[in-house]
LOPA-657895 format. One record per residue (C-alpha): residue in one letter; chain; x, y, z; residue number from 1. Coordinates in steps of 0.2 Angstrom, whole numbers. Example, Ala and Ser with C-alpha at 12.3 -4.5 7.8 and 13.67 -1.06 7.14 Angstrom:
2
+------+------+-------+-------+-------+-------+
| kemi | dodo |     u |     v |     w | kolti |
+------+------+-------+-------+-------+-------+
|    A |    A |    62 |   -22 |    39 |     1 |
|    S |    A |    68 |    -5 |    36 |     2 |
+------+------+-------+-------+-------+-------+
//
This chain:
283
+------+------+-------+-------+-------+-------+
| kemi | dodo |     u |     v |     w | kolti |
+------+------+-------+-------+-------+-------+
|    X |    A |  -105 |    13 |    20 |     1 |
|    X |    A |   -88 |    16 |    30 |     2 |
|    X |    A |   -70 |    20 |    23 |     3 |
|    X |    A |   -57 |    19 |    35 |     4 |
|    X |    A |   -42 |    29 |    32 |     5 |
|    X |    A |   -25 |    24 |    35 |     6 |
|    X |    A |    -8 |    30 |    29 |     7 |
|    X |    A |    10 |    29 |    23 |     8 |
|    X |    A |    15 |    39 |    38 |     9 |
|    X |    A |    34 |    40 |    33 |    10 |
|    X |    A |    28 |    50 |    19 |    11 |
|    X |    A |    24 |    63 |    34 |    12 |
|    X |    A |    44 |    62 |    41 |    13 |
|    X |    A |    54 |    52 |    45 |    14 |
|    X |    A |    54 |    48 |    65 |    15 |
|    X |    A |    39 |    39 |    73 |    16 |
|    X |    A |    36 |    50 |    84 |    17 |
|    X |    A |    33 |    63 |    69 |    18 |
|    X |    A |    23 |    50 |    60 |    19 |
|    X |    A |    10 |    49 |    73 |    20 |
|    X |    A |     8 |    66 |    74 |    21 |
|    X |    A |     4 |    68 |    56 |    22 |
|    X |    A |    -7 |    54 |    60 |    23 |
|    X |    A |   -16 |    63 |    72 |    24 |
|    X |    A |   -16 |    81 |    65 |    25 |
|    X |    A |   -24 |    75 |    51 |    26 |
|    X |    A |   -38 |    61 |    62 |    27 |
|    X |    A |   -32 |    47 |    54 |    28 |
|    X |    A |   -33 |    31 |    64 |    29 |
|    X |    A |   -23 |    17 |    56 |    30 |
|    X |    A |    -4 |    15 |    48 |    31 |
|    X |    A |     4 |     4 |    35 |    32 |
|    X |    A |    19 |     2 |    44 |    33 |
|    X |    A |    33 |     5 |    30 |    34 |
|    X |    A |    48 |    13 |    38 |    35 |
|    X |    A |    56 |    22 |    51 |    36 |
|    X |    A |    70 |    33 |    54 |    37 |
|    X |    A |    71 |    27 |    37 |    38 |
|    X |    A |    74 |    10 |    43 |    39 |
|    X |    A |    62 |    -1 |    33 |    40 |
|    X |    A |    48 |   -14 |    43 |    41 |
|    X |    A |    56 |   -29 |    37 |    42 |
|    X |    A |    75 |   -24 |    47 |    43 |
|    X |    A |    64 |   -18 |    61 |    44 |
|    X |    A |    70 |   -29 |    78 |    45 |
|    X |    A |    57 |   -37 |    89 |    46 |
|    X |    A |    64 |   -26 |   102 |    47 |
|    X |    A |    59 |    -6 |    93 |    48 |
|    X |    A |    42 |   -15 |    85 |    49 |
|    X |    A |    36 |   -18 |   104 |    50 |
|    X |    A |    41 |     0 |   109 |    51 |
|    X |    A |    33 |     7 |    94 |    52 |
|    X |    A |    17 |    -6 |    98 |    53 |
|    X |    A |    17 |     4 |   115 |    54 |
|    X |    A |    20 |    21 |   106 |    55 |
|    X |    A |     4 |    15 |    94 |    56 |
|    X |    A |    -8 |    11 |   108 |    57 |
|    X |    A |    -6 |    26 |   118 |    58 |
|    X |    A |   -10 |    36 |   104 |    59 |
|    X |    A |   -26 |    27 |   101 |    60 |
|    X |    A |   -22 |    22 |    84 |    61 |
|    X |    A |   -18 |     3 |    76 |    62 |
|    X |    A |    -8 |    -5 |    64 |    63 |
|    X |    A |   -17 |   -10 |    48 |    64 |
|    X |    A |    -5 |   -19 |    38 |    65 |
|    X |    A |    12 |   -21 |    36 |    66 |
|    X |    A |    20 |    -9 |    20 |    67 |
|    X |    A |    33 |   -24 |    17 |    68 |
|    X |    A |    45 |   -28 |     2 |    69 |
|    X |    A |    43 |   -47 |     1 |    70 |
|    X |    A |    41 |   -53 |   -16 |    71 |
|    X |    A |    51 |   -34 |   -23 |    72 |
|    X |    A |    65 |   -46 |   -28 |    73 |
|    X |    A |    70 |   -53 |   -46 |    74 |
|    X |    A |    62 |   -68 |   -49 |    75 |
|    X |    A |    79 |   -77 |   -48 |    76 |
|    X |    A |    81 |   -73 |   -31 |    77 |
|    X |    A |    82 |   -87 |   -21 |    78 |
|    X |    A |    63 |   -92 |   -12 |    79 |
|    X |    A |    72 |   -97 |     4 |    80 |
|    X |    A |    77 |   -77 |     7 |    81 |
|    X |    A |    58 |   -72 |     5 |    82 |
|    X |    A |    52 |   -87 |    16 |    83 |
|    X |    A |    64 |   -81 |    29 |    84 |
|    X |    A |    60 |   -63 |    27 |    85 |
|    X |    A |    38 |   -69 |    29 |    86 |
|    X |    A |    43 |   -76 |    45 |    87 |
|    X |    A |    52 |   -63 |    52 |    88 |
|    X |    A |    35 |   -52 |    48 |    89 |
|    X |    A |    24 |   -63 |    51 |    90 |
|    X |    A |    31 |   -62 |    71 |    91 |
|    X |    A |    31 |   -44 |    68 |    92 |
|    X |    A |    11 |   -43 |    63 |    93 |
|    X |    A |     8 |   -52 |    81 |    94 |
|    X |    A |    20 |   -40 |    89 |    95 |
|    X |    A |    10 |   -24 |    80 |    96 |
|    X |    A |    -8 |   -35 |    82 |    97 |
|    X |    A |   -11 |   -33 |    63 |    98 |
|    X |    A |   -14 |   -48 |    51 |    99 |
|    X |    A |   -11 |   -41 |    33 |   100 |
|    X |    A |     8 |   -40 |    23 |   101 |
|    X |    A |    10 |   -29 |     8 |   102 |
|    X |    A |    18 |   -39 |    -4 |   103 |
|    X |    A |    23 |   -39 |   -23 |   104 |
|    X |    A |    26 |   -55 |   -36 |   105 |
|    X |    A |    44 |   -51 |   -45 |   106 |
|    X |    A |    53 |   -42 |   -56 |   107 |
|    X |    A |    53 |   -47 |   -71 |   108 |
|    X |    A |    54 |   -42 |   -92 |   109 |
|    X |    A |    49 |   -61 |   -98 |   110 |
|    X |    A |    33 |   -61 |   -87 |   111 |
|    X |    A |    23 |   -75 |   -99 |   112 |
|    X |    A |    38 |   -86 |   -97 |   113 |
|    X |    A |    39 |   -85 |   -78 |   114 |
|    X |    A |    22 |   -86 |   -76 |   115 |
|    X |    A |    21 |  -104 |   -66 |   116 |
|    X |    A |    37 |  -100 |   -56 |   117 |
|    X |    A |    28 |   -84 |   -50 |   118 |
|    X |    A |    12 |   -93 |   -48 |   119 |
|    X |    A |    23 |  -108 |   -37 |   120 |
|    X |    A |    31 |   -96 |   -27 |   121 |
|    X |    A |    17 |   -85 |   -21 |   122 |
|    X |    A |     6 |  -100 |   -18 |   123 |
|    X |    A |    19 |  -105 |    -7 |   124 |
|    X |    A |    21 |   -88 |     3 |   125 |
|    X |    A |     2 |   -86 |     6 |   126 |
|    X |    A |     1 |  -102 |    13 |   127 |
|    X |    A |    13 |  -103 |    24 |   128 |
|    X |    A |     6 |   -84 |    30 |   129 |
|    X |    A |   -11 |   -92 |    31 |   130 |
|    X |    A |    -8 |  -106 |    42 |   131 |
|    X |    A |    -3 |   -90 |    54 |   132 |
|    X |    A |   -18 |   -80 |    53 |   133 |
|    X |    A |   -10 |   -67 |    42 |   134 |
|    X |    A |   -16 |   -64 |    23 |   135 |
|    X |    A |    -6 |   -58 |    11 |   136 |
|    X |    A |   -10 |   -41 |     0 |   137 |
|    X |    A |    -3 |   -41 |   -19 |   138 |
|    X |    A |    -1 |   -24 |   -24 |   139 |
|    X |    A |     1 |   -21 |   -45 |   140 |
|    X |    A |    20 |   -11 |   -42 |   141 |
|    X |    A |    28 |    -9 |   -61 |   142 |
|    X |    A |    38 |   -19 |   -68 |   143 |
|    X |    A |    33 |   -34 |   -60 |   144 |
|    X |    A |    23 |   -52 |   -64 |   145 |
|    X |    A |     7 |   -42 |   -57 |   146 |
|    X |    A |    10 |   -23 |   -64 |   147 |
|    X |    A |    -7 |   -27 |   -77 |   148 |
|    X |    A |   -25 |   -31 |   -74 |   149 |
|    X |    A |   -23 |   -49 |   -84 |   150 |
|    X |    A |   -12 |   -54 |   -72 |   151 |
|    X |    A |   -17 |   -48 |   -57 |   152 |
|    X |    A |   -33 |   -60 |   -61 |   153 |
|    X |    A |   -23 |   -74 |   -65 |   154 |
|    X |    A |   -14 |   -75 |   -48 |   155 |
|    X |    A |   -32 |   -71 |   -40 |   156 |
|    X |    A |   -36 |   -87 |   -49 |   157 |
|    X |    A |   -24 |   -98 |   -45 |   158 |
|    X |    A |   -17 |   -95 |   -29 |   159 |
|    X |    A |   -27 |   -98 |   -14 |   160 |
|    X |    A |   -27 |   -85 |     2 |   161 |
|    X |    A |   -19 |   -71 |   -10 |   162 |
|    X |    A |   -28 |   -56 |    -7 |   163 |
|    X |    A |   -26 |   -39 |   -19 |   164 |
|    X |    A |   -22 |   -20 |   -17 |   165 |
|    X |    A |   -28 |    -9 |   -28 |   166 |
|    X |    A |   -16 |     6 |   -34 |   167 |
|    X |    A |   -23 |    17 |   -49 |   168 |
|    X |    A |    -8 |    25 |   -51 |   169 |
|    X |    A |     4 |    11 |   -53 |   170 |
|    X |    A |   -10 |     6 |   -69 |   171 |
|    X |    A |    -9 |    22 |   -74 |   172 |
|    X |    A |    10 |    22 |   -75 |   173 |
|    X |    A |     9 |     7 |   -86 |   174 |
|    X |    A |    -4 |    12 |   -97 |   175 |
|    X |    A |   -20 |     2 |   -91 |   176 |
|    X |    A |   -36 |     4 |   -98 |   177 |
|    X |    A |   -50 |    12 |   -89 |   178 |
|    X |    A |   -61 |    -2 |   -91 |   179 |
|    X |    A |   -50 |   -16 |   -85 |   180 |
|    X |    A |   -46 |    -4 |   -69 |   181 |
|    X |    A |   -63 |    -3 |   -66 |   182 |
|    X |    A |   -66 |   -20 |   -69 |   183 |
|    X |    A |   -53 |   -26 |   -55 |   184 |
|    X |    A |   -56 |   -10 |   -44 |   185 |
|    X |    A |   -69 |   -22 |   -36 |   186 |
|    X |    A |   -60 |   -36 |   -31 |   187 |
|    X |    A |   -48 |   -28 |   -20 |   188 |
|    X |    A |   -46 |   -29 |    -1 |   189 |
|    X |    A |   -42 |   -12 |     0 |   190 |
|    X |    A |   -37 |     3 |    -9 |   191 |
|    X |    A |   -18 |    12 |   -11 |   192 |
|    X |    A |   -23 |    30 |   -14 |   193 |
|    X |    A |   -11 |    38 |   -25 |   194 |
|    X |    A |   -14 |    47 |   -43 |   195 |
|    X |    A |    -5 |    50 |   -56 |   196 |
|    X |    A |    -4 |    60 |   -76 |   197 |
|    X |    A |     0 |    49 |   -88 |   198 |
|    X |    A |    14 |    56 |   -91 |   199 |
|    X |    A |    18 |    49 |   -75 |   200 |
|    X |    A |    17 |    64 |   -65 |   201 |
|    X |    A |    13 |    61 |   -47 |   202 |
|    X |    A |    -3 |    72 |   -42 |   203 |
|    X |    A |   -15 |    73 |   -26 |   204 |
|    X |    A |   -31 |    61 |   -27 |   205 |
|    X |    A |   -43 |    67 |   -41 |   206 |
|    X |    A |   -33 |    77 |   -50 |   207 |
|    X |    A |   -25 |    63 |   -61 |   208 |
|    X |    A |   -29 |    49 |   -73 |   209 |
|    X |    A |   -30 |    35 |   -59 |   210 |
|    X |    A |   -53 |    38 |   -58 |   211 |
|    X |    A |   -53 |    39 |   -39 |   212 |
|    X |    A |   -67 |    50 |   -39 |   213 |
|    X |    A |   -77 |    34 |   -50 |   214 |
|    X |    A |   -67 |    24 |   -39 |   215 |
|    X |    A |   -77 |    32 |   -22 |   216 |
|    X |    A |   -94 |    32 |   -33 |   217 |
|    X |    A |   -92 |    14 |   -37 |   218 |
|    X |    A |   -88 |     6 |   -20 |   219 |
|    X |    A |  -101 |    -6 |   -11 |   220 |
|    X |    A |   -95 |    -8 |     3 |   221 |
|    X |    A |   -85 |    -6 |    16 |   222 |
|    X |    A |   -64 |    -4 |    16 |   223 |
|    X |    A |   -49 |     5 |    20 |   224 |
|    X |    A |   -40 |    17 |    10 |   225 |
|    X |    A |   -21 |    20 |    12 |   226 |
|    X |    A |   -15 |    37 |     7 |   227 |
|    X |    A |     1 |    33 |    -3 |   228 |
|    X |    A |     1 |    48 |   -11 |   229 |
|    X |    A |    22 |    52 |   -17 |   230 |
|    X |    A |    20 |    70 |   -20 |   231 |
|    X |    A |    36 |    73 |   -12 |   232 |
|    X |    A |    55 |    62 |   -12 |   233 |
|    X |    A |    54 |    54 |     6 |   234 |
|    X |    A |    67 |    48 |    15 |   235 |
|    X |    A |    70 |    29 |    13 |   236 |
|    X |    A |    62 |    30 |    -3 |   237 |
|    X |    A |    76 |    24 |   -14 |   238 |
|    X |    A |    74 |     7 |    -5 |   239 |
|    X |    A |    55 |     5 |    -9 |   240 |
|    X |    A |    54 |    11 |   -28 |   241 |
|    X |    A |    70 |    11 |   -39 |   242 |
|    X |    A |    59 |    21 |   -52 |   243 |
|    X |    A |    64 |    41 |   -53 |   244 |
|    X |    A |    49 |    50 |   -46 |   245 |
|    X |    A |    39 |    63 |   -56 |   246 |
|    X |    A |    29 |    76 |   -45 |   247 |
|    X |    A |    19 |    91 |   -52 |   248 |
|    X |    A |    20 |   100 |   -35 |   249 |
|    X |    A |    34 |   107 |   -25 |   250 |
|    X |    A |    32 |   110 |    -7 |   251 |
|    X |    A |    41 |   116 |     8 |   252 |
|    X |    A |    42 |    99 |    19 |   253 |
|    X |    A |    33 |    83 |    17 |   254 |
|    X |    A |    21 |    85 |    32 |   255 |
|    X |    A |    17 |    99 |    20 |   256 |
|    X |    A |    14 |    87 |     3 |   257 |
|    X |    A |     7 |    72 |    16 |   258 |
|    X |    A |    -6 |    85 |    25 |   259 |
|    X |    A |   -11 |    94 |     5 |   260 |
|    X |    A |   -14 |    75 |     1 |   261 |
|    X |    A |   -23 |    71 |    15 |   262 |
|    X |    A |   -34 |    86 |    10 |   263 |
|    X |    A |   -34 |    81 |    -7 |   264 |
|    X |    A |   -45 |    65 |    -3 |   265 |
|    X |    A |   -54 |    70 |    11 |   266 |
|    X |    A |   -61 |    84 |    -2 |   267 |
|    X |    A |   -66 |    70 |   -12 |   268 |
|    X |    A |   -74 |    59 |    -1 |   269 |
|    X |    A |   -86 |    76 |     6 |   270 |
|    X |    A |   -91 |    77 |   -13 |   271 |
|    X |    A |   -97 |    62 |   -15 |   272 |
|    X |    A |  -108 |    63 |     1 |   273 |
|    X |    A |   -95 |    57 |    14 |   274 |
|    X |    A |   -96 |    64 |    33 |   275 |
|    X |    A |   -78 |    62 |    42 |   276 |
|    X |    A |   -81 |    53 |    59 |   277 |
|    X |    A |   -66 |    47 |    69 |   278 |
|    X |    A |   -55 |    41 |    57 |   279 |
|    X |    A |   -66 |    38 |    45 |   280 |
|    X |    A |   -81 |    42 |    32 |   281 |
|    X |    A |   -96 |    37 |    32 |   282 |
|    X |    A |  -110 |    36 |    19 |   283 |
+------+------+-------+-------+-------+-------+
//
């Protein structure tokens, strides 16, 4: 079995420049491209994401997917506006050679009453990224349509070409069962690697409530885990979570908090019978 690591890198620093070294320091070979210079991916000009293409291929490393917002909007907001901002991502996956897009499905405090509105929509986004050769990656973010297990299975269900990111600590945070986690822990075409107390403290891998240490034990096959791990305020944050963030730790920088995560889970993945081999673990 093979986990592939990728990262977050703007939890690292800010510049890109930065952001590969902390890629590198820490023999990590793939990014979810989420921001730089605390500009986020989807305000990125064809122009800079060419440069940083060059800056990614020098360094030997790749693009895994793209960290986007679509989809982080009320479920008023017009579709149009997400249409346009998949297309302008979609040229920017062809630009960084990658072919998956973060993405979320809506606020929203009514979520039984906008269930086939949120079902219409994304079947709408994943097609039209389909029909491009790029599939689109729900994530259960709080607070939206797909924050619980239930519903995350009901757009699996019923909307074709939607693939699933798996974040333990977002379930935590809104009080998920162990069992359901584990049920839909499974399904997922990767994994966000973030934990958390539940009293929503932000803590390295293992050390919370989110199982990833079950989570390593139970996998079957290969995949990618992207370390998301928030243990510190990062610039740019505010325009990727509008939720106040609780860390148990304090550190001096976040290259420190990133590289003390990136030990966090590395430590984990050795205990369960894991040997690091360039950019990866295998088993």
């Amino acid at each position: 079995m093979r986990i592939e690591l990728c990262a977050f890198a703007d939890e690292a620093a800010d510049g890109f420049s930065e952001q590969i070294d902390a890629l590198k320091r820490n023999n990590i070979k793939k990014i979810e491209l989420r921001s730089v210079d605390g500009v986020n991916v989807r305000d990125i000009s064809e122009d800079s994401a060419r440069a940083m293409a060059e800056q990614i291929s020098a360094a030997g490393l790749s693009v895994w997917s793209l960290g986007s917002p679509l989809g982080k909007s009320d479920i008023s907001a017009n579709l149009a506006e997400e249409e346009k901002l998949l297309n302008r991502l979609i040229k920017l996956c062809k630009i960084f050679g990658c072919d998956k897009i973060r993405m979320f499905s809506f606020f929203t405090d009514k979520p039984q009453q906008v269930e086939k509105e949120v079902i219409s929509r994304l079947k709408v986004l994943a097609e039209k990224a389909a029909e491009s050769g790029v599939l689109l990656c729900h994530e259960n973010e709080k607070d939206i349509f797909g924050d619980t297990v239930g519903r995350i299975e009901t757009l699996l269900e019923n909307v074709p070409h939607l693939a699933y990111v798996y974040d333990p600590a977002n379930y935590v945070q809104v009080g998920e069962t162990e069992e359901n986690m584990r049920r839909i822990a499974e399904k997922a075409e990767y994994y966000h690697i973030k934990d958390a107390l539940k009293t929503g403290e932000l803590v390295p891998a293992g050390e919370g409530d989110g199982n990833i240490d079950a989570l390593i034990k139970s996998l079957r096959r290969d995949t990618t885990f992207t370390l998301e791990p928030h243990l510190a305020v990062f610039s740019g944050y505010a325009a990727v979570d509008a939720h106040e963030m609780k860390n148990k730790y304090t550190f001096n920088s976040n290259g420190e908090s990133f590289d003390f995560a990136v030990s966090a889970l590395k430590k984990l993945l050795k205990a369960n019978g894991f040997t690091e081999s360039d950019g990866a673990f295998v088993k």
